[in-house]
C-alpha positions in Angstrom: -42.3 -30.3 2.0 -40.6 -26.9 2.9 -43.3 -24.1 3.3 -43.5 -21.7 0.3 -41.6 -18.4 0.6 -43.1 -15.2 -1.6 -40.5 -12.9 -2.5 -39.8 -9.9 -5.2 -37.3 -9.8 -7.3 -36.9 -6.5 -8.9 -35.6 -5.5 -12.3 -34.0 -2.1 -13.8 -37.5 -1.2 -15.4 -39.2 -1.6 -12.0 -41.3 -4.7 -13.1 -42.0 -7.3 -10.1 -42.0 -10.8 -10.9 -43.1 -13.2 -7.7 -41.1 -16.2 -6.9 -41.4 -19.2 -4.5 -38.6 -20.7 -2.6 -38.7 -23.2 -0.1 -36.1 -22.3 3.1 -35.4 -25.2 5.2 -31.4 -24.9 6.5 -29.1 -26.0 4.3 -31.3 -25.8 1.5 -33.0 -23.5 -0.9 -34.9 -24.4 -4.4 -36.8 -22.1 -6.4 -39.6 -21.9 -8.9 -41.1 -19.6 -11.0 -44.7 -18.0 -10.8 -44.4 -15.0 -12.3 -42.8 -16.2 -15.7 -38.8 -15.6 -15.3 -36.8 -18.7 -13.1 -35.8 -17.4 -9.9 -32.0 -17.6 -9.2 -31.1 -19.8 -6.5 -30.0 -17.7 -3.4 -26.5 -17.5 -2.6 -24.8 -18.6 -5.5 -21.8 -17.6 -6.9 -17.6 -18.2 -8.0 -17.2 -21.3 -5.4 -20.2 -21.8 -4.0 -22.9 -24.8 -4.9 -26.7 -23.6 -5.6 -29.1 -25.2 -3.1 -26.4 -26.1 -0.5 -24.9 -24.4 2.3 -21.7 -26.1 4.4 -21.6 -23.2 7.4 -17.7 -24.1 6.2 -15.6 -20.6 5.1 -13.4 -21.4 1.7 -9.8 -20.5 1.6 -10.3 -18.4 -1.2 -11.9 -15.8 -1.6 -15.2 -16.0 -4.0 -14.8 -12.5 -5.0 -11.9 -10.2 -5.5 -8.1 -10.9 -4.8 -6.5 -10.8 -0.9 -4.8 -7.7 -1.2 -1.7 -6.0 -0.7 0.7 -6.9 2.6 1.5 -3.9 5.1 2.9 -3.4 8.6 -0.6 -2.1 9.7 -4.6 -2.6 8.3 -4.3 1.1 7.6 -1.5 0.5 5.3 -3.0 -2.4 4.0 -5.9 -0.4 3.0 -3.9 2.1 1.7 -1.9 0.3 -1.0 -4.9 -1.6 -1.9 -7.0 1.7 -2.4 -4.2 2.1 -5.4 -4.6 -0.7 -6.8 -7.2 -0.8 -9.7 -6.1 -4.1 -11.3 -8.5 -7.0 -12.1 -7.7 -8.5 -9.1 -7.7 -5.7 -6.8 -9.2 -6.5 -3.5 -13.0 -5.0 -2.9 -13.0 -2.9 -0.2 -15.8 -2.4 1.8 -16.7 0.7 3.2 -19.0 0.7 6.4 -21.5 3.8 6.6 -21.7 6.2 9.1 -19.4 3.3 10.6 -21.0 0.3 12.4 -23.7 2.0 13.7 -25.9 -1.5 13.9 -23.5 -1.7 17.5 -23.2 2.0 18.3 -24.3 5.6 17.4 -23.8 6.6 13.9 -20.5 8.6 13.7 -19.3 7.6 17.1 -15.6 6.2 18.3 -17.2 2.7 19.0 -19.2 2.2 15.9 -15.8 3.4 14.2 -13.8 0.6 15.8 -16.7 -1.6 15.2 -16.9 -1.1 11.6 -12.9 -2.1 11.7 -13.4 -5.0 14.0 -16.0 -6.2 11.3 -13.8 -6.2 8.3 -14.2 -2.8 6.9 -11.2 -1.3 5.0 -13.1 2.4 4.9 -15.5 3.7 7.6 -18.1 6.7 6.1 -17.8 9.6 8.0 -19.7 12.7 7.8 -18.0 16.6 8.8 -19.3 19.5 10.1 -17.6 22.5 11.5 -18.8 23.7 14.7 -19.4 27.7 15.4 -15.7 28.0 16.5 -14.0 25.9 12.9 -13.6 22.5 14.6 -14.3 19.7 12.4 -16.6 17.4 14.2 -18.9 14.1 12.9 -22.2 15.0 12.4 -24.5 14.2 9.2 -27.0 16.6 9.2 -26.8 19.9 9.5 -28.2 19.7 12.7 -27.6 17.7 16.1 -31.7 17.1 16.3 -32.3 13.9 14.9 -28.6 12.3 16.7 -28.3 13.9 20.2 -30.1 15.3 23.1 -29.7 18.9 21.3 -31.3 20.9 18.6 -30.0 23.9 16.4 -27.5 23.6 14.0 -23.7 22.1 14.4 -22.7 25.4 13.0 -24.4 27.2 16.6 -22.2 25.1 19.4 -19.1 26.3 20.4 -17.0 22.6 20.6 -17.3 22.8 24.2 -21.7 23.5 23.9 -21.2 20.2 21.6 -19.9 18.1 23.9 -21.9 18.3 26.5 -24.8 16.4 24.2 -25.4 12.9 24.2 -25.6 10.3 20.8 -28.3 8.6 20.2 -28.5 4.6 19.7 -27.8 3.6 16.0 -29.3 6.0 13.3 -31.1 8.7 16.2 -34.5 9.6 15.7 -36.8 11.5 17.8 -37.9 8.0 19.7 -33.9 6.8 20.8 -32.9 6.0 23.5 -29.9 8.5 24.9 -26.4 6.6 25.4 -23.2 8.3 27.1 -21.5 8.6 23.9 -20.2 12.4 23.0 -20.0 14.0 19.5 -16.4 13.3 18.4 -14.0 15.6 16.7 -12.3 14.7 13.5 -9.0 14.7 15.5 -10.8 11.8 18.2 -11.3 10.0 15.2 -8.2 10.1 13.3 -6.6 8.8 16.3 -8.3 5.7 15.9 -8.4 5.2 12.9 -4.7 6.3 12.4 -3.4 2.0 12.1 -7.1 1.0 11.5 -7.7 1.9 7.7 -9.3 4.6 5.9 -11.9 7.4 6.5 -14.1 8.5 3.4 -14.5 12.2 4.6 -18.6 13.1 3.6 -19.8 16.4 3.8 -16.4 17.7 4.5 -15.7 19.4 1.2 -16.8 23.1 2.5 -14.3 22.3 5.4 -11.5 20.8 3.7 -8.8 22.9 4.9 -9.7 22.8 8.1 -9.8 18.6 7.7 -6.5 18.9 6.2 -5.0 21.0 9.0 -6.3 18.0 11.4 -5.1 15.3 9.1 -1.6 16.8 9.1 -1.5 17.2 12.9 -2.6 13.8 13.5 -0.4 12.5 10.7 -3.2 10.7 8.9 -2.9 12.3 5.7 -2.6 9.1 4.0 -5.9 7.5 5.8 -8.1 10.1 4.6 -10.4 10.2 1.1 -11.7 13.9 0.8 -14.9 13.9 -2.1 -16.9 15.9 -3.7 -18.8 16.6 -6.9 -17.4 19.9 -7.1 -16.4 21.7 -10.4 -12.9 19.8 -11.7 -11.0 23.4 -11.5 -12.1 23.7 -7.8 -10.9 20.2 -7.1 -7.4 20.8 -9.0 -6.6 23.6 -7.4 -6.9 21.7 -3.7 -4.8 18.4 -5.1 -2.4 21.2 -6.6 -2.3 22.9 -3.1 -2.0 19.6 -1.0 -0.3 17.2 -3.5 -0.7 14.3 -0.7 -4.5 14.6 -0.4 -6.5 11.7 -1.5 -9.5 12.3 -3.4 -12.6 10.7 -4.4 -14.9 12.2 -6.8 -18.8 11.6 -6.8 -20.0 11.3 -10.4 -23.5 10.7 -12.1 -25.0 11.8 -15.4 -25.3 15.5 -14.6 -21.4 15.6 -14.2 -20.7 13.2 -16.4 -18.0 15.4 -17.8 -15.7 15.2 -15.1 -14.1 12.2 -15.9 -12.6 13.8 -19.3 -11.5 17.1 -17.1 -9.7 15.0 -14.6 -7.6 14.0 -17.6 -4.2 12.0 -17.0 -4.4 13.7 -13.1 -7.5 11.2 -12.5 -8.5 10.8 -8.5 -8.4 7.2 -6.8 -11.5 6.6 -7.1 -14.9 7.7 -8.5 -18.6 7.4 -6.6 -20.8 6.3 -9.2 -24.3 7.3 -8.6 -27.4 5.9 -10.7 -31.0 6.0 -10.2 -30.9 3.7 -13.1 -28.9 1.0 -14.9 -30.0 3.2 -17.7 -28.1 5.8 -16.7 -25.1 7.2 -19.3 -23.1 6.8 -15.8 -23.7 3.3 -15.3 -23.3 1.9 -19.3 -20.6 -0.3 -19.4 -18.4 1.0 -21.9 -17.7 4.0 -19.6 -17.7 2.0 -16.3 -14.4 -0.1 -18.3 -12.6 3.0 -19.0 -13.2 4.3 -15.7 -11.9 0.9 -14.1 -9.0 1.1 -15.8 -8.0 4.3 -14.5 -9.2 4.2 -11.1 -11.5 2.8 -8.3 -15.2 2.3 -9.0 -17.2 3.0 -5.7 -21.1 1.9 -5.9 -23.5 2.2 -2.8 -26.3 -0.2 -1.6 -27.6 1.1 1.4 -31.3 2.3 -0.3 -33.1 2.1 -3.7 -31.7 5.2 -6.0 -27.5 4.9 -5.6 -27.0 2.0 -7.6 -30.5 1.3 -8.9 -32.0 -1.0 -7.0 -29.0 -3.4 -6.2 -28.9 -2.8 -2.1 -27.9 -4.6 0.5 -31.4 -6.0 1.4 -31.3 -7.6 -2.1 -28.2 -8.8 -1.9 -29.1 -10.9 1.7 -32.0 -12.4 -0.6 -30.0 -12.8 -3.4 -26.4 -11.7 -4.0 -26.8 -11.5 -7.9 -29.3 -8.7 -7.3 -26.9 -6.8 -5.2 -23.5 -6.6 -4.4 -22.5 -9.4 -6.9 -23.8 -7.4 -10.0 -22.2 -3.8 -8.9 -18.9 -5.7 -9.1 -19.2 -8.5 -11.8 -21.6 -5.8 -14.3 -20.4 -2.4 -12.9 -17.1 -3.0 -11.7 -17.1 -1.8 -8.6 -14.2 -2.3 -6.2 -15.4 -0.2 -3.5 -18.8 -0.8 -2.0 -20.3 1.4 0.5 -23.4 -0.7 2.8 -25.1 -0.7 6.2 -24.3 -4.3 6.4 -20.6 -4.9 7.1 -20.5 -8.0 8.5 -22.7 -9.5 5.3 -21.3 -8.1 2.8 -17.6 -9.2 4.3 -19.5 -13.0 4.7 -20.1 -12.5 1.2 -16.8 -11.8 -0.4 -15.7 -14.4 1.5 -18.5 -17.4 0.5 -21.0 -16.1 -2.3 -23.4 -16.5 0.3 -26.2 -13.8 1.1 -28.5 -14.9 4.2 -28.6 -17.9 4.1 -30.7 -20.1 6.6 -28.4 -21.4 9.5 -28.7 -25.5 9.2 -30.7 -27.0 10.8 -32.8 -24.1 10.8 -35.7 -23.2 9.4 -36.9 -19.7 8.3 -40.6 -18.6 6.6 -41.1 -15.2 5.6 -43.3 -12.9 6.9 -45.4 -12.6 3.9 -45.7 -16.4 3.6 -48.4 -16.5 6.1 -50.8 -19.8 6.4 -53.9 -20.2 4.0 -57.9 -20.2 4.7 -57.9 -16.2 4.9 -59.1 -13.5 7.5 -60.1 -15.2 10.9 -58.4 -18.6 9.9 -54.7 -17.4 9.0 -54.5 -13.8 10.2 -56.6 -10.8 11.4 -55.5 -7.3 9.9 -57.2 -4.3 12.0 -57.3 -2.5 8.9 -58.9 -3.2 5.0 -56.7 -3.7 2.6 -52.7 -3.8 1.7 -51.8 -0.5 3.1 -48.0 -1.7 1.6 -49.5 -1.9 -2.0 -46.8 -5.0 -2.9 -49.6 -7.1 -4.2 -48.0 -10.7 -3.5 -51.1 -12.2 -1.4 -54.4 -11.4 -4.2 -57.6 -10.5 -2.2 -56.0 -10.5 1.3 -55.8 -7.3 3.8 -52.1 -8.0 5.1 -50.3 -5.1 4.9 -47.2 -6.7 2.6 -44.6 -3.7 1.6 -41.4 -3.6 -0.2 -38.5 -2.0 1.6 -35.2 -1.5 -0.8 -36.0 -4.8 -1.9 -36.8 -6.6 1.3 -40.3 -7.4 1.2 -42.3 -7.8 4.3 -45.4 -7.3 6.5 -45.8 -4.0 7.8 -47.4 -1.6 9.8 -48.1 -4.2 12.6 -50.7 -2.9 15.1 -52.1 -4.4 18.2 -54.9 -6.8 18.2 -53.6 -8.4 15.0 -52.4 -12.1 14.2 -51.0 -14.3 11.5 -50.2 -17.7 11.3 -48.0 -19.9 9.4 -46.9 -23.4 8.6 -43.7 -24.7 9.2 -42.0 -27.5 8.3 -39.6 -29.4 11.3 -36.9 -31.2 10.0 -36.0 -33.2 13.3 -37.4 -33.6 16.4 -36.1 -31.6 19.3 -35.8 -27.6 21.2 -36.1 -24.7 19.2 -35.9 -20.8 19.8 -37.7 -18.5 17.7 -36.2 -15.3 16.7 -37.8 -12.7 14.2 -36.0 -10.2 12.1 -37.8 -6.8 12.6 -37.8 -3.1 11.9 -39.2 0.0 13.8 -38.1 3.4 14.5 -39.7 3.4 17.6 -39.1 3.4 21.5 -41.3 0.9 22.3 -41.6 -0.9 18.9 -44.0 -3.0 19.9 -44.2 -6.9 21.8 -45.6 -10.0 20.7 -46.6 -13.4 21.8 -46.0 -16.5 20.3 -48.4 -20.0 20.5 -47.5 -23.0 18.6 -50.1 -25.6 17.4 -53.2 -23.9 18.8 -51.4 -24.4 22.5 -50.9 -21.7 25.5 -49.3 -18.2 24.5 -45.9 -17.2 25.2 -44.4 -14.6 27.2 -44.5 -11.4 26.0 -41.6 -10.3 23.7 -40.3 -6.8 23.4 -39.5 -5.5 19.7 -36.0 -3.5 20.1 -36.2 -0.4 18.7 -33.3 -0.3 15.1 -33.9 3.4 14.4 -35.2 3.0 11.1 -38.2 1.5 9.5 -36.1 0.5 6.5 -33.1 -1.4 8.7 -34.0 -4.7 9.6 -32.3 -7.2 12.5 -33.0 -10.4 14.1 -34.0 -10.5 17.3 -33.9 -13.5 19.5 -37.3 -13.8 21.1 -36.0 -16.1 24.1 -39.3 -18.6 23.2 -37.9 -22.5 23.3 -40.4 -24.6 22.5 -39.8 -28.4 21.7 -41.2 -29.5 18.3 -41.2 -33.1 16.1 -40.0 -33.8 13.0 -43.0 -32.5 10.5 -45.4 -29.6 10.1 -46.6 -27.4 12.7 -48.6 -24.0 12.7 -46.8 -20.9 14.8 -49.2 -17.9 15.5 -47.5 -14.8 16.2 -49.9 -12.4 17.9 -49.8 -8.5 18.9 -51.6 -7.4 22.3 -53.7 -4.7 21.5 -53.0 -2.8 24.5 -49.5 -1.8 24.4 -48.3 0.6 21.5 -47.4 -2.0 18.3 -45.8 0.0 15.1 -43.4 -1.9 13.6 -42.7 -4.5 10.3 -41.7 -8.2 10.3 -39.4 -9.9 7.8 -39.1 -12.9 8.4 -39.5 -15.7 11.7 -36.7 -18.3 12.1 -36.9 -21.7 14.4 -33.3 -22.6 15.1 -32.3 -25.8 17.4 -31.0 -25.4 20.6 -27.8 -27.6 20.7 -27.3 -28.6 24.3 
C-alpha cells in the first residue's frame, strides 16, 4: 500500500479541505477526508485518471495547433490574432526562463523560446540617458551588483553591473551576464516570437523608436491599464502597435470604451472568482472579441488557480483559467510544465517507476519517533498534521514543510515497488546562498554524504534537486530519515522527496 500524501486543495471562498492520495509512479488514487472527493491528478481531454504512459499524444489535450508561418515569430503572430474556439493557447514565460538564467537576461530569453514559449515577459526601464533597458524594479538592487535607480546610470554605468542568478536577491550568486537593452533583445527575439512589453508604458515611444529600428514592430505587445483616450491616441499615432490592455474591476469600463477598436488581447486580473472581471458572461463577450490573458505565477492574479496548483492538480490551475475563464494566453513561471500540459493533461505527475511522498506526509509515532522540530508549534499555520510541531505552510497552493533549521529530522515511509538502485532527489525552495545541506539514512542504517540545497531565489519557487544518494532498496516498505546538521546555516522548505530507479 502506497504511503498517504496530505495535500490542500483550495476553493474561491478560501476554505481548505484535506485530501489523501497515494503516489507510487504510474499511479495516483484519491480519497476524501475533509468531505469533498479529491479530483484525480492529471486528468483531463485525453488523458486516463490514475494512469500515466510517459507516452506524448498526437493531439493536443488543450487548444488547437495553430497557425503555419515561415518563422516561430510569425507563427506567434497570426496566432496572437486569432480568438476563435480553437485558437492555440499561448504561453507566455515571465521575466523569460529565468529557472536557467537571470530574469530579463538574453539567455533566459532564448530559454523561454527553446522551452515552448510563444511570448517571453519583459519588463522596461529607461536609463538616465532614454535607453530602454530590462529591468523590473525600479532599481538594479535586488538583480545586479548595483544599487540606485535604473533612471541614475548612464547605459554605459549600467553595463558594467552584473545579473544575478534566477529572480536576484540580496543572497545570489553574481553571474557574467550584463543588463540588456531593449534593442539586444529584439534582436533575438526578432524570428523567435513575441515580447509582452511590462512596465514600458511611460517609455513607449522610446520602445517604439527601438521596435522600428530593429524592425520588430510586429513582435511587440505594449500594455497598460491606462485611461482608454490615452491608449487611443498612441494606436492612432502608431496604427501598427500591438496592444494589450490589463483589466480588473476597477477599470472595468474599459472594455465598452475600447468599442469596435478593441486591443488583441485583455490581462484579466482577479483577486477573486467573485470578481465582476472574472463572471462569465463578461469573460464570453470578451473572448469573442479578443484574447483572454490570465496569470498563475502567485495567489491574487487569477484567484488562486497558479502554477503550483496546477502541478498538483491541473483542474485547479491552468485547466480552469482556460475551460471556465477562457483564457488563451497564460502567463507562468513554469514553461516547460505548463507546455507538458497542453500537450498531455498531465500536471506533475510521478516519473514510473518512481515513487514520490510529500514533505508533509511524514512517518507516525510523533516528536522523537518520526521528526524533531527545534521549535513549538506549526510556525506555517496549514493545520494538516493535528497536535504536531512541524512547521507545514501553504505556498500559492503548494503545501510543504518549512522553515527547516539545523538539528531537525523527519522520517517517512515509503513504499518500493521493485527491488533494485534508487537516487533520491528533493524538490526545494530557499532564497538563500547557502540554503542549507542535509543527510539522508535509510532504514535506521549509516548517514549519507552531505547534500547541498541550491539556492532558487525565492522561498515561493520550488525545484527538484538531485541529491546524488543511490542507495539499493527491495520491493516493500522502508523508512528514509532526512536530517539537517545543526552546524551549518539550514533555512529553507521541502516539498516533496522522490526515489527514482537507476536504469543501468
Amino acid at each position: 500500500m502506497a504511503s498517504t500524501r496530505l495535500r490542500r486543495t483550495v476553493t474561491s471562498a478560501l476554505a481548505v479541505t484535506l485530501t489523501a492520495a497515494a503516489a507510487v509512479g504510474g499511479t495516483t488514487a484519491a480519497v476524501s477526508t475533509g468531505g469533498a472527493e479529491a479530483a484525480p491528478t492529471g486528468t483531463a481531454a485525453g488523458t486516463t485518471a490514475g494512469t500515466t504512459t510517459g507516452t506524448t499524444p498526437s493531439a493536443l489535450a488543450f487548444g488547437g495547433k495553430g497557425h503555419g508561418g515561415r518563422t516561430d515569430a510569425e507563427r506567434a503572430y497570426r496566432d496572437l490574432l486569432d480568438h476563435g474556439k480553437n485558437a492555440k493557447i499561448l504561453t507566455a514565460a515571465h521575466r523569460g526562463q529565468w529557472r536557467e538564467a537571470p530574469e530579463n537576461s538574453l539567455p533566459a530569453i532564448e530559454a523561454a523560446f527553446d522551452d515552448g514559449a510563444e511570448i517571453v515577459e519583459l519588463d522596461v526601464r529607461l536609463t538616465a540617458d532614454g535607453v530602454p533597458v530590462l529591468m523590473h524594479d525600479t532599481t538594479v538592487d535586488r538583480t545586479t551588483d548595483g544599487t540606485g535607480d535604473v533612471s541614475s546610470f548612464t547605459l554605459a554605468e549600467i553595463k558594467e553591473l552584473r545579473l544575478k542568478e534566477h529572480l536576484g536577491g540580496a543572497q545570489t550568486a553574481l553571474t557574467d551576464e550584463r543588463v540588456p537593452t531593449l534593442a539586444e533583445a529584439m534582436a533575438v527575439v526578432a524570428d523567435r516570437g513575441l515580447v509582452n512589453l511590462d512596465k514600458g508604458w511611460p517609455a513607449r515611444e522610446e520602445i517604439w523608436d527601438v521596435l522600428v529600428d530593429t524592425g520588430t514592430v510586429r513582435n511587440g505587445l505594449f500594455k497598460s491599464d491606462a485611461p482608454v483616450d490615452e491608449v487611443q491616441a498612441f494606436r492612432e499615432a502608431h496604427p501598427e502597435a500591438l496592444y494589450l490592455h490589463m483589466i480588473s474591476d476597477d477599470n472595468l469600463a474599459s472594455f465598452d470604451e475600447f468599442g469596435d477598436d478593441q486591443p488583441v488581447g485583455y490581462e484579466v486580473v482577479f483577486g477573486t472568482e467573485q470578481d465582476a472581471v472574472a463572471r462569465a458572461p463578461f469573460l464570453e463577450r470578451m473572448a469573442g472579441e479578443t484574447r483572454v490573458w490570465a496569470n498563475s505565477m502567485w495567489d491574487g492574479l487569477a484567484d488562486h488557480m497558479t502554477d503550483e496548483a496546477s502541478l498538483v492538480d491541473p483542474s485547479r490551475g491552468w485547466e480552469r483559467l482556460v475551460t471556465t475563464f477562457r483564457a488563451s494566453m497564460v502567463q507562468t513561471d513554469d514553461v516547460e510544465a505548463i507546455e507538458h500540459w497542453l500537450r498531455t493533461g498531465e500536471g506533475d505527475t510521478v516519473p514510473r517507476g518512481s515513487v514520490r511522498v510529500q514533505a508533509e506526509d511524514f512517518a507516525p509515532g510523533g516528536a522523537g519517533v518520526a521528526y524533531h522540530d527545534v521549535d513549538a508549534g506549526n510556525r506555517g499555520n496549514l493545520d494538516m498534521r493535528p497536535g504536531e510541531d512541524v512547521d507545514i505552510s501553504d505556498a500559492d497552493g503548494n503545501v510543504r514543510v518549512s522553515w527547516l533549521r539545523g538539528g531537525e529530522w523527519l522520517t517517512y515511509e515509503v513504499d518500493v515497488p521493485r527491488t533494485g538502485r534508487y537516487e533520491l532527489s528533493a524538490r526545494v525552495s530557499s532564497p538563500y546562498t547557502p540554503a542549507g545541506v542535509y543527510t539522508v539514512s535509510f532504514d535506521g542504517g549509516p548517514e549519507s554524504e552531505r547534500v547541498d540545497v541550491l539556492s532558487t531565489t525565492s522561498h515561493d519557487k520550488q525545484e527538484l534537486q538531485a541529491s546524488g544518494v543511490v542507495q539499493h532498496l527491495t520491493r516493500g516498505t522502508h523508512t528514509v530519515r532526512v536530517s539537517l546538521p545543526d552546524d551549518a546555516f539550514q533555512n529553507w522548505n521541502l516539498d516533496y522527496l522522490q526515489l527514482d530507479p537507476v536504469r543501468r
